[in-house]
C-alpha positions as CSV (number, residue, x, y, z in Angstrom):
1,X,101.2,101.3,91.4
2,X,101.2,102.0,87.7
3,X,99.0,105.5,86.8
4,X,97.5,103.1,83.6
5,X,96.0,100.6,85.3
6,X,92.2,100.6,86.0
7,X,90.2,101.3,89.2
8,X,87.9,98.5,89.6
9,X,85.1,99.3,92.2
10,X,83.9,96.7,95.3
11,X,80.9,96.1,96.6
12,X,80.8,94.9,100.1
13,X,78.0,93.4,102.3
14,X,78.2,92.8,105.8
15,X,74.8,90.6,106.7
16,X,74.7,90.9,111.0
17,X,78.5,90.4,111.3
18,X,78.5,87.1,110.3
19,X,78.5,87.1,106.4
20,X,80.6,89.2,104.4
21,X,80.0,89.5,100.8
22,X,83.0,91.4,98.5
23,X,83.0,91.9,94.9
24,X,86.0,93.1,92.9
25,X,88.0,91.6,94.8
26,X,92.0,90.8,93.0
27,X,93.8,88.4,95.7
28,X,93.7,86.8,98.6
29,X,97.1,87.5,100.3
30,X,96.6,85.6,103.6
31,X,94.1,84.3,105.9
32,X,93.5,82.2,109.1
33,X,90.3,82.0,111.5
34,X,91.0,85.6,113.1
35,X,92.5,87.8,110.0
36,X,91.7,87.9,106.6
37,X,93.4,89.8,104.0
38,X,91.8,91.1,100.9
39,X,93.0,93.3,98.0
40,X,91.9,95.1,96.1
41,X,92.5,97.3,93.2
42,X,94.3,100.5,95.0
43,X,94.0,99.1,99.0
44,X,93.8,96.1,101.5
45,X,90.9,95.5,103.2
46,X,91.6,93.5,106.7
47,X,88.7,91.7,108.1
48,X,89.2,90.7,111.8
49,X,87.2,88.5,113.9
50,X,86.8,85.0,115.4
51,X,86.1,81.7,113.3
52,X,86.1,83.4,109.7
53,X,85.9,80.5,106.9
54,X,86.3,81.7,103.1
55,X,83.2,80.5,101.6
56,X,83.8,81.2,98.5
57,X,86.4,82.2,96.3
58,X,86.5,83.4,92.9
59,X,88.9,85.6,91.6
60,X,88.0,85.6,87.5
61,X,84.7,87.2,88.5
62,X,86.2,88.8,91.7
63,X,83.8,87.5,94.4
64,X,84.6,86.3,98.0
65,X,82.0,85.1,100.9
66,X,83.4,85.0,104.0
67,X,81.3,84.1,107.4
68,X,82.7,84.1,111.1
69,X,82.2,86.1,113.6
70,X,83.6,89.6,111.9
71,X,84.9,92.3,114.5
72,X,86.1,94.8,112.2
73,X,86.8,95.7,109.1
74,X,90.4,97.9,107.8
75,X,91.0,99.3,104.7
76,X,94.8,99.5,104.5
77,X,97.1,101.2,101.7
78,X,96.4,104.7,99.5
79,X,93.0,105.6,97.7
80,X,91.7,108.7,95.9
81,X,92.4,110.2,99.6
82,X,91.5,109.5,102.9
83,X,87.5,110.3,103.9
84,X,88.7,113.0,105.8
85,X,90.8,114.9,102.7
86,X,87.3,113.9,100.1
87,X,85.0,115.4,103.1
88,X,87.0,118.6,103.8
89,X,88.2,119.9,100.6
């Protein structure tokens, strides 16, 4: 990933694991009702569960809604360093 290119920060709400709420948000790079994946600027975030519906999409402003049942959330790919490397430093 290019050095030049800009961080852009996410915001994400999870509302009782059953509405997820992501902003800054670049692509959605695949999805059916158990697996839904979501990049962003320097990762991928995987959101697992059962039943999940994109609510809304909109990638000019960077916003996604998705509701299900959400088991778990991944972030996948590099960042500024994992928590463990920014916690023990």
């Amino acid at each position: 990933m290019p050095e030049n290119r800009m961080k852009k920060p996410h915001l994400l709400t999870l509302d009782n694991r059953r509405l997820l709420t992501l902003t800054g948000v670049e692509d959605v790079s695949g999805f059916d009702e158990q697996t839904i994946n979501v990049r962003l600027s320097e990762m991928t975030l995987v959101v697992k569960g059962t039943g999940l519906h994109i609510s809304k999409l909109n990638l000019e402003s960077g916003d996604v809604v998705i509701d299900g049942s959400i088991s778990s959330l991944q972030y996948l790919g590099s960042s500024s360093g994992s928590l463990r490397s920014r916690l023990f430093r």
